[in-house]
Backbone bond lengths (Angstrom), bond angles and torsions (degrees), N, CA, C in turn:
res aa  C-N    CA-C-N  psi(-1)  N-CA   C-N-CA  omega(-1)  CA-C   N-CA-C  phi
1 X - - - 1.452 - - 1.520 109.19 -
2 X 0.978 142.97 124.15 1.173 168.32 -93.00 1.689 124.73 162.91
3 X 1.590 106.78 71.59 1.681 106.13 -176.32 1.093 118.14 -129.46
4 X 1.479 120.11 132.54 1.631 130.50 159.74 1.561 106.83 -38.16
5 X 1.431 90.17 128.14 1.628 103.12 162.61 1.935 112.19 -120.18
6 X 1.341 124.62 148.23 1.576 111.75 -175.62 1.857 79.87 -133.21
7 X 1.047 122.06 -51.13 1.835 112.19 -147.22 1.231 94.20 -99.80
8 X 1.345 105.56 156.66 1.811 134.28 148.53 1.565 108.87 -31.52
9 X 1.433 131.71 -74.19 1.564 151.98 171.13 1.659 93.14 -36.54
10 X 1.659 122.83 -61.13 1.411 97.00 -175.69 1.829 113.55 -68.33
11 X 1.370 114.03 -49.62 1.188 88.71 -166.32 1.647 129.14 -74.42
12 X 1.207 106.78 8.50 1.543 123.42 -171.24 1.523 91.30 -92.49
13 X 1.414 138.80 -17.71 1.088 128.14 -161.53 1.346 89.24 -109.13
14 X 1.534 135.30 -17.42 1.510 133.85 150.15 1.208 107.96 -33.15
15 X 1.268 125.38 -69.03 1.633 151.17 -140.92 1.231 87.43 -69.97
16 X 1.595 135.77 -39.20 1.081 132.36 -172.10 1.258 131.18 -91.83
17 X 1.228 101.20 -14.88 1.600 116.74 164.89 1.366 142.83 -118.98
18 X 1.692 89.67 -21.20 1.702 88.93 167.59 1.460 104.19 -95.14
19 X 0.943 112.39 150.22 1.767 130.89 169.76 1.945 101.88 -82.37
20 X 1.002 119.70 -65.72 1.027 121.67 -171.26 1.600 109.96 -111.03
21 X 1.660 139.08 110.44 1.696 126.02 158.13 1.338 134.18 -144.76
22 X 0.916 130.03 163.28 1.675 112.42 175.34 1.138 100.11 -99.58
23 X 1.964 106.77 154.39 1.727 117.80 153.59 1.544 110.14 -117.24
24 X 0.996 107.90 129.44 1.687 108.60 179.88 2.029 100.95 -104.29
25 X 1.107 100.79 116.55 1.681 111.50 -173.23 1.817 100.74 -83.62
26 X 0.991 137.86 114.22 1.494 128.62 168.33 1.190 118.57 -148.46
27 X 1.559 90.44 154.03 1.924 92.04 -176.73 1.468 93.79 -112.05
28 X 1.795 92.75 154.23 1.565 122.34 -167.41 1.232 90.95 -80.47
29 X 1.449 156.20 -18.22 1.413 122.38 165.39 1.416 134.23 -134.68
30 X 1.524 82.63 38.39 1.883 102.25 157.89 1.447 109.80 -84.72
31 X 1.423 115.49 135.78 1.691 128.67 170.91 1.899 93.84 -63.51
32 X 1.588 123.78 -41.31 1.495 121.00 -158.32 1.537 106.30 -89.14
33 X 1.345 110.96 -12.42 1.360 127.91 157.12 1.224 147.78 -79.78
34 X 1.652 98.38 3.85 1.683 132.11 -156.41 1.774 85.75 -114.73
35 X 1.444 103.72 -60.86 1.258 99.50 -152.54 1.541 103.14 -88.50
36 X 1.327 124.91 3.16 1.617 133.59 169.37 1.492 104.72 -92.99
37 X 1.361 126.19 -22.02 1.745 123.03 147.97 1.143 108.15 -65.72
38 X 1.260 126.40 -56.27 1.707 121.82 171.98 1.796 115.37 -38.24
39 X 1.165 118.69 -31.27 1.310 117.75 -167.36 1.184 109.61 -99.82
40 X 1.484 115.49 -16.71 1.684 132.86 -179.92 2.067 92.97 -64.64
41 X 1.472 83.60 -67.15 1.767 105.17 -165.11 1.340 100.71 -46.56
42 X 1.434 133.59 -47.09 1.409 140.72 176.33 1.302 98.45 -47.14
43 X 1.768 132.66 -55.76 1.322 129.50 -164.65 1.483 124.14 -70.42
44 X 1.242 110.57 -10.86 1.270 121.55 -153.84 1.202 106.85 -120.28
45 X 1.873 108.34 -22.66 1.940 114.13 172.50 1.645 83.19 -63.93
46 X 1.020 122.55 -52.54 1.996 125.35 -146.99 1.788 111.16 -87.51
47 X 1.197 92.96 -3.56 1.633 105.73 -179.21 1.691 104.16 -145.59
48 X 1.451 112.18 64.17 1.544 120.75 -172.42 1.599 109.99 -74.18
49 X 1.548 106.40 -22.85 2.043 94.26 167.19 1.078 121.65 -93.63
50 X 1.541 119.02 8.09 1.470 133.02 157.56 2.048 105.75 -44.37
51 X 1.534 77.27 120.02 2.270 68.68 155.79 1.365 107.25 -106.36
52 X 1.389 110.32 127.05 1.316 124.79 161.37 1.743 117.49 -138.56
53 X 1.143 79.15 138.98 2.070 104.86 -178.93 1.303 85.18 -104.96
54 X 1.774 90.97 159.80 1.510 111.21 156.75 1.633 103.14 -148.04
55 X 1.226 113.76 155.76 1.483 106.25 -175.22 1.840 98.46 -135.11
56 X 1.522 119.94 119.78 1.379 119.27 160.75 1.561 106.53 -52.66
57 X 1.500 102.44 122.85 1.717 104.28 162.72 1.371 110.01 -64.62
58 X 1.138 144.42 -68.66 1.464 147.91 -154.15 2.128 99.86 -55.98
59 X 1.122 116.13 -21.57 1.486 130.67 179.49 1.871 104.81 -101.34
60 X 1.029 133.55 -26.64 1.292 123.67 -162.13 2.299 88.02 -146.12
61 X 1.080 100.05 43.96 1.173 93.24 142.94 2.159 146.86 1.17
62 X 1.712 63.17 -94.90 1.750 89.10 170.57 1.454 120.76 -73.15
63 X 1.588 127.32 -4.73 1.014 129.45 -172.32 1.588 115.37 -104.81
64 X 0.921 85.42 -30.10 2.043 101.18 172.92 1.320 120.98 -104.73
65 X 1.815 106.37 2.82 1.847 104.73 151.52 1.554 97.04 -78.71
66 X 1.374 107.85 -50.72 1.833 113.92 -158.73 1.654 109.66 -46.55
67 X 1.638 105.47 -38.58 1.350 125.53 -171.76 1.643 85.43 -56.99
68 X 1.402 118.44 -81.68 1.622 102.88 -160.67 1.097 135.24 -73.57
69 X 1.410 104.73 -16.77 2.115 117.96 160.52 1.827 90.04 -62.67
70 X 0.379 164.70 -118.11 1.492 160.18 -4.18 2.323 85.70 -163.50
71 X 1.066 94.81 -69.02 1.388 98.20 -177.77 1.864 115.60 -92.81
72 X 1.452 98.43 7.64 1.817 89.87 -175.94 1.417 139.38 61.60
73 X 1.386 98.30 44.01 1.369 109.12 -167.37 1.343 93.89 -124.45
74 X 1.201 129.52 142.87 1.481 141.22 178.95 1.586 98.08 -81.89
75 X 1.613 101.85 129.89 1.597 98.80 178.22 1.221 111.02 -90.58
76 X 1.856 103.96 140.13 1.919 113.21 176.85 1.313 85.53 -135.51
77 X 1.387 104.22 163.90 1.590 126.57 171.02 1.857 89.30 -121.08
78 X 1.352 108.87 163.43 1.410 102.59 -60.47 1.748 122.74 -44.94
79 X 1.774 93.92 -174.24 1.914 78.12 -170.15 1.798 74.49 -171.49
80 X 1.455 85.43 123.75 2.089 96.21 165.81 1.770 109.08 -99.02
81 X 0.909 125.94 145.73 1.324 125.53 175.86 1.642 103.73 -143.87
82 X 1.577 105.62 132.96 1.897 111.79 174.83 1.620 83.50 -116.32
83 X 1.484 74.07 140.28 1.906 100.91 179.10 1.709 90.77 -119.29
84 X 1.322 107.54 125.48 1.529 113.79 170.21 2.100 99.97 -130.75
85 X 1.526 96.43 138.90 1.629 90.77 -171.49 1.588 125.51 45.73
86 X 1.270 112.97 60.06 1.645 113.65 -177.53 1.626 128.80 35.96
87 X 1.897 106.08 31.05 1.281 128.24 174.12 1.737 114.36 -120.10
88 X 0.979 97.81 160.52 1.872 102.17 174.05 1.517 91.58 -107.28
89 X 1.351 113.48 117.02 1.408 132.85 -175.19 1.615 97.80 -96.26
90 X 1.298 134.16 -33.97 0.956 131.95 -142.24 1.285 119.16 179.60
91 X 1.551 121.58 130.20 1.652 137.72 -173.60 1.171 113.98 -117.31
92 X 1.191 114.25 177.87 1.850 135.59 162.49 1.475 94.71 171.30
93 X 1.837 96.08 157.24 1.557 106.24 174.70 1.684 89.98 -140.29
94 X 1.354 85.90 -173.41 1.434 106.76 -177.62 1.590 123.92 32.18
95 X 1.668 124.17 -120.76 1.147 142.36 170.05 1.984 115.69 -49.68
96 X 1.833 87.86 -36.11 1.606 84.00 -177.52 1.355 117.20 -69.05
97 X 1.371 126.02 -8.00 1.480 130.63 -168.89 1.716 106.77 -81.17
98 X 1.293 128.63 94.55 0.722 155.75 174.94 1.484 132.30 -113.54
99 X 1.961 120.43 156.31 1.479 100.94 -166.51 1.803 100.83 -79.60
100 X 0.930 117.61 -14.42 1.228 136.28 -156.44 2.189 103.20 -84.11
101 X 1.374 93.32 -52.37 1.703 97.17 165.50 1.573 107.09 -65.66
102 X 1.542 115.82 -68.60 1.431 96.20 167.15 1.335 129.69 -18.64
103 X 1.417 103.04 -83.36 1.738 100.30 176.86 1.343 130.22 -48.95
104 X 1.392 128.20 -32.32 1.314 135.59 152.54 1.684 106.56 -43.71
105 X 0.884 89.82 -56.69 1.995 93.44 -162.74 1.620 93.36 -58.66
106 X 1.523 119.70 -71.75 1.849 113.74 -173.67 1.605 103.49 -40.45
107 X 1.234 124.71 -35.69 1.683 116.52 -154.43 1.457 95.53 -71.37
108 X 1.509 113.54 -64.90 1.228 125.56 179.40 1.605 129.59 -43.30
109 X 1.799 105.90 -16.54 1.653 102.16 -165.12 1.754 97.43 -94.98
């Protein structure tokens, strides 16, 4: 499962319902941001009861400052983040975003 997120209200209503999900933060015209959606989409064909969001930065702005004020994470594009219990358990940016870190990261949390 695989869904666009843009507002504060949606992803706060994540926080409230999923127990365990990823957000993948990316911008539409990075090449290293192309192929770290590519590696998202790979994770998520092979792990389909996975919840994962992704939110375009250049479209959701305000939602991926709030994300790293809010939880203390320095913002990168790209950038995977698993939220387990209304916490950021876990990061990667750029090159590290992989199907393989993904899956490492859900198994492990």
């Amino acid at each position: 499962m695989l869904e666009k997120i843009s507002t504060s209200d949606q992803f706060n209503q994540l926080l409230n319902e999923e127990s365990k999900f990823f957000v993948l933060k990316h911008s539409l015209t990075c090449p290293i941001s192309h192929e770290a959606y590519k590696q998202f989409e790979k994770f998520t064909g092979e792990h389909p009861n996975v919840p994962a969001y992704y939110l375009a930065v250049q479209e959701a702005r305000p939602l991926s400052n709030e994300i790293a004020d809010i939880f203390q994470i320095k913002h990168e594009s790209p950038q995977a983040l698993l939220f387990s219990s209304g916490k950021a358990i876990w990061n990667a940016s750029h090159w590290s975003i992989t199907n393989r870190s993904l899956t490492d990261a859900w198994s492990e949390a």
